[in-house]
N, C-alpha and C positions, 0 to 999 in steps of 0.2 A: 062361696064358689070362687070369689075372688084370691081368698087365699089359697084355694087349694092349685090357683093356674100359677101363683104366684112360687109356692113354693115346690111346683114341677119345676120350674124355670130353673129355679137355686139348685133343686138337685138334679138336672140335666145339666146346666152349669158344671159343676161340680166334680161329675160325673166324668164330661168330656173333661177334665182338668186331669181326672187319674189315669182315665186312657190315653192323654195324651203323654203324660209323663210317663208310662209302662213304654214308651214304642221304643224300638229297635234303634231308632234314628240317635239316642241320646250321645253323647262328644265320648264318655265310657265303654259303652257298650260297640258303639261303631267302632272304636279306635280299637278293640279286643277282635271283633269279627276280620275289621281288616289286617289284622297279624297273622288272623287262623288263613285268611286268603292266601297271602303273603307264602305262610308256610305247606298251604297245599298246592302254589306254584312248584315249590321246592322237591318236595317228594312226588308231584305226580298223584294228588288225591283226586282223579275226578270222579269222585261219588260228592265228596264235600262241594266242589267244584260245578259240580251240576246241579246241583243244589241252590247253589248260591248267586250261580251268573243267569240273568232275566234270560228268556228266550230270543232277545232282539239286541243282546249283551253285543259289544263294536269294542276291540282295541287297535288304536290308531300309535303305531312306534315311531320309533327316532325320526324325524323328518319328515314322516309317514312314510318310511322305507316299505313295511311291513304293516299291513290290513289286517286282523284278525276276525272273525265272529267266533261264537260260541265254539262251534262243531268241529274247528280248526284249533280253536285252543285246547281245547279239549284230547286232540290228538297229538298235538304237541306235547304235551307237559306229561304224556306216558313214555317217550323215547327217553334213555335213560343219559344220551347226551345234551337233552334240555336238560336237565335236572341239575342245578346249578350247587353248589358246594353249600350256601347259605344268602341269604334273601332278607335283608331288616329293613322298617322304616323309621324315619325320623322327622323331627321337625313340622309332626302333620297340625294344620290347620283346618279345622272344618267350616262349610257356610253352608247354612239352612235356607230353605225357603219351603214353607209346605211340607211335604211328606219325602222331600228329595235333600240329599246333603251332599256336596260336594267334599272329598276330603284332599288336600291337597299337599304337597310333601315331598320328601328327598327320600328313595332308595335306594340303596348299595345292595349290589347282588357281586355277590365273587362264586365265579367259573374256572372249573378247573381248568389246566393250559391241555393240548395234548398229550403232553407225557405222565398225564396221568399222577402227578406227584405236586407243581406247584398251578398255583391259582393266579385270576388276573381280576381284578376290581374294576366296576362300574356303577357311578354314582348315575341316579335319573329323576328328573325334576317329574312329579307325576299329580296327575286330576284323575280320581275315581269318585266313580260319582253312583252314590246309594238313594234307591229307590221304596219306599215301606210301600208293599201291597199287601192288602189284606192280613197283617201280623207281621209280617217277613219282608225283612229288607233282600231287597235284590239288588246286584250288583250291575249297572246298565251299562255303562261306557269307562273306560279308561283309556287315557293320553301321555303317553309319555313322551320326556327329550334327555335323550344324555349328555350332562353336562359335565361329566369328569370321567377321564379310566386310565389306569394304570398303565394300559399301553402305550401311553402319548398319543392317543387318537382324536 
């Protein structure tokens, strides 16, 4: 009897070891999800979009100029003058704790000017911060501050 508590133990052990290494949260698999976010800023995906950002989802901008929740972003990023020319991140570091990971990093978004022909760069120091609920990382908060842009601003 003893062995048989003993060798649940091992393989409930074990067990949680492979599901925890399947989650969503891993430094590869977030850093690939947070591109595809990245990129359905750009185009205006909110199916993916909806999807992806928790129901209680807060973005806090430049200075906190600008408040967002879900419902708001989500309207936004259909007008096709949000829809910015191109969106990349770089330099992302991630920190764990639990089933939540902070990613944090530098993006460059260039926006086209008005005339429709050239563009203007904007670097931003940014925290997104992913949540695993029940399989599925959700996307809860993100902070950004812009630290560089093209316009001398």
């Amino acid at each position: 009897m003893k062995k048989i508590a003993v060798m649940t133990l091992v393989l409930g052990s074990l067990l949680g070891t492979v599901a925890h290494s399947e989650t969503c949260l891993t430094t590869k698999e977030l850093v690939a999800l947070d591109a595809q976010y990245e990129k359905a800023l750009q185009v205006g995906d909110v199916k993916f979009l909806d999807r992806l950002l928790a129901p209680e989802f807060y973005w806090v901008h430049n200075l906190a100029s600008h408040k967002e929740k879900k419902k708001d972003l989500l309207a936004r990023v259909q007008k096709p003058e949000e829809q910015p020319k191109e969106r990349r991140s770089h330099d992302i570091t991630p920190q764990r704790l639990g089933n939540t990971v902070v990613l944090q990093g530098l993006s460059s978004v260039d926006k086209w000017n008005s005339d429709g022909k050239t563009f203007r760069t904007s670097r931003y120091q940014f925290m997104r911060t992913y949540v695993e609920e029940k399989g599925e990382c959700k996307l809860l908060a993100v902070q950004t501050m812009k630290v560089w842009s093209s316009e001398g601003d």
